[in-house]
N, C-alpha and C positions, 0 to 999 in steps of 0.2 A: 863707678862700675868700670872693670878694666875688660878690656878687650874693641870689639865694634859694636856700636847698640844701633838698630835700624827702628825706625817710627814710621810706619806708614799710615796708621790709620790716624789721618787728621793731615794738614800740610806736612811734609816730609820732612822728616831731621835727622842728621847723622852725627853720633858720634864715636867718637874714639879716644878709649882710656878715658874717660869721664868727660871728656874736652869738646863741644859742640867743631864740626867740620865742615867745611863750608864747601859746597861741590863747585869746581869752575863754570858746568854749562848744564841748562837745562836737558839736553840731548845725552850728556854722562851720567844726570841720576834718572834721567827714564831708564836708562841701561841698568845703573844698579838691581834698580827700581824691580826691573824684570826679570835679569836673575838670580835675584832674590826668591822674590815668589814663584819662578815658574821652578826654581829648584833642580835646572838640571841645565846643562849643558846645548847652545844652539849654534850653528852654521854660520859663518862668519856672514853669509849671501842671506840667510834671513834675517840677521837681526839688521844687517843693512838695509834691506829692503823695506823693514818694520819702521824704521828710525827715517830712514832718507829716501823718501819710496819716487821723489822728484829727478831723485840723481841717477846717473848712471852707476853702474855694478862698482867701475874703477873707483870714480870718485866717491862713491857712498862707502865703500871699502876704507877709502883713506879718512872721510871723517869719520869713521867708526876706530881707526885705530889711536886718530887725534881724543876720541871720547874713554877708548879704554887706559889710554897716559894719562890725562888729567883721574881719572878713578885712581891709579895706579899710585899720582904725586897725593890724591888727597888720603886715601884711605890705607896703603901701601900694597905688596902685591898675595900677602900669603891669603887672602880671601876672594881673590881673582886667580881662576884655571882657562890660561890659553894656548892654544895650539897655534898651525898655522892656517886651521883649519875651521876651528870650535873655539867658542869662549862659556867659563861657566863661572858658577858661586863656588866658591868653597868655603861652608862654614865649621867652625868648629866649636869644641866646650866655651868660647870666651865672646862667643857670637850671641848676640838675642835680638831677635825680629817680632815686632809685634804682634802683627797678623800670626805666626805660626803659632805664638805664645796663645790667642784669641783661641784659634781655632784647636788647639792640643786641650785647652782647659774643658771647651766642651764637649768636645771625643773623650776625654776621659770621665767625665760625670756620667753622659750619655751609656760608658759601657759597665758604669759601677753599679751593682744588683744592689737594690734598696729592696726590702722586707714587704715596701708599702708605697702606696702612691704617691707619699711624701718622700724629699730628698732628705737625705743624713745630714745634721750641722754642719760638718765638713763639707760636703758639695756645693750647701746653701752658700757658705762662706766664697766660694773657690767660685762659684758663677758669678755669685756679686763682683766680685777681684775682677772675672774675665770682663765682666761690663765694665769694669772702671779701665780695663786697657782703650776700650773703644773711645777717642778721644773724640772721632768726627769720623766723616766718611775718608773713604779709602784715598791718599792722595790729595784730599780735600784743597783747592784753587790750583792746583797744579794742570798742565794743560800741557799739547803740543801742535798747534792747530794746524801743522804741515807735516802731523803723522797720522792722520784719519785709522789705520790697524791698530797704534798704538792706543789711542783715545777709545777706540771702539773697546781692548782690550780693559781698561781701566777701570770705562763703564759696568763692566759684566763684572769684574772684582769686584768694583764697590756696591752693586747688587744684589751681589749674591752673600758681600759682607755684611751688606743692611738686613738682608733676610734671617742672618744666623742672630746677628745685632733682636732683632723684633722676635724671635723664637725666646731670646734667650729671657728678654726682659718678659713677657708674657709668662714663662715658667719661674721668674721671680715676684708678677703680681700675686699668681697663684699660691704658690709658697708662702708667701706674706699674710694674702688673705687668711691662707689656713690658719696661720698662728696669732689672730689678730692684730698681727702686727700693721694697720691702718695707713700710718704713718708714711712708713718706707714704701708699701705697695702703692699708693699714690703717687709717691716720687717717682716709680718705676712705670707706671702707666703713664705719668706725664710726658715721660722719656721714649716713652714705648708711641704716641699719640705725634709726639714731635717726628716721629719719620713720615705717619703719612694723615694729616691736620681731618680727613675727611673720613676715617673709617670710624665710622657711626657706633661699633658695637665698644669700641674703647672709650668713646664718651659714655656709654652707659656704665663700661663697669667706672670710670671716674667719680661719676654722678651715684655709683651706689658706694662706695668706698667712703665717699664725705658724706655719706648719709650713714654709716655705718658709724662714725670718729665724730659726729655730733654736729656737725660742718653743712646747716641746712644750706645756709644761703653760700655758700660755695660749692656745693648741689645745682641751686638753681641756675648758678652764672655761669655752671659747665654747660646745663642746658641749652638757656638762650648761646651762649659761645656756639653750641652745635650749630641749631635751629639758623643762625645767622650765616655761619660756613656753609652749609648745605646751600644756603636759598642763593649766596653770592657765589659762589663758585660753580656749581650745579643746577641751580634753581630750583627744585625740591624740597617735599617737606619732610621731617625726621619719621622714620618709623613709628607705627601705635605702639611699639613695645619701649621705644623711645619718650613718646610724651608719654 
């Protein structure tokens, strides 16, 4: 792929012109990192203050401009816009960012008019796709633990990514069910189940899906599976509608 390709969902990767890019410092790809996704243009005094919130204005000024040369030698300058004032993204046709690509696939199903309460092949297709961009959570082992704004920032990304993440897989167990397709809607609830190991109503549809594809005794082990999560982690027993 020729242009820049940005990967954020999962540890962060960059490349260029097909060629994986190795960023100098953790403190330059948070930078990328943010304007990228915030997608617009910030003040040279906030992002310093986001980045080096320890330092003085001067000196957080100057590691910030040490952060945007290193971006500049890795990645070159035509997808960096700075002033002496603002710094921003500038992407263009040869640019692709994961997260936008995530999030554009399901605005766009979301505002396409289906007939019926089922999705068109097309969309089915085109969600599945967006889930397979979702590699891991947003950033995934990336950290900055002497940027407290920035980490807080990160967080609420990758929360609110896991959210669209667990909507999306849920409207692909449903789809699946519908078509009996068993198989795959199991894979997606297992996926949908791995974000949060305790929500009890996802072991049930699990538990009816392998009851549905002939699959008793991997029914029952989803079960006990629950029944044992519940009691260790919460200590609680599984709902009646559950047993």
């Amino acid at each position: 792929m020729s242009g820049l390709k940005l990967s954020f969902l999962g540890p962060p990767r960059v490349e260029l012109d097909g060629e994986p890019v190795e960023i100098g410092s953790s403190k330059a790809l948070a930078l990328l990192a943010y304007l990228a996704i915030t997608g617009k243009g910030h003040s040279r005094d906030a992002l310093s203050t986001l980045l080096w919130p320890d330092s003085d204005q001067s000196r957080a000024r100057s590691y910030l401009r040490h952060a945007l040369w290193a971006l500049k030698q890795a990645i070159g300058v035509q997808w960096l816009q700075a002033s002496r004032e603002q710094i921003g993204f500038r992407p263009d046709e040869e640019t692709w960012l994961d997260v936008q690509a995530f999030q554009a696939a399901l605005a766009q199903i979301a505002a396409h008019d289906h007939s019926s309460d089922q999705l068109c092949p097309a969309c089915l297709a085109q969600l599945a796709e967006a889930v397979d961009l979702y590699d891991d959570d947003f950033l995934s082992g990336f950290t900055l633990p002497d940027a407290p704004a920035f980490d807080e920032w990160q967080f609420f990304q990758a929360e609110e990514l896991r959210q669209l993440l667990g909507g999306a897989l849920e409207q692909l167990v449903k789809e699946y069910t519908t078509r009996q397709d068993y198989d795959d809607a199991a894979r997606c609830a297992r996926r949908w189940l791995s974000l949060d190991p305790l929500h009890e109503p996802v072991h049930r549809i699990l538990m009816r899906l392998y009851a549905l594809s002939g699959q008793q005794a991997a029914a029952l082990r989803q079960y006990q599976e629950c029944v044992s999560l519940l009691k260790d982690e919460l200590g609680v027993e599984p709902e009646e509608k559950t047993v």
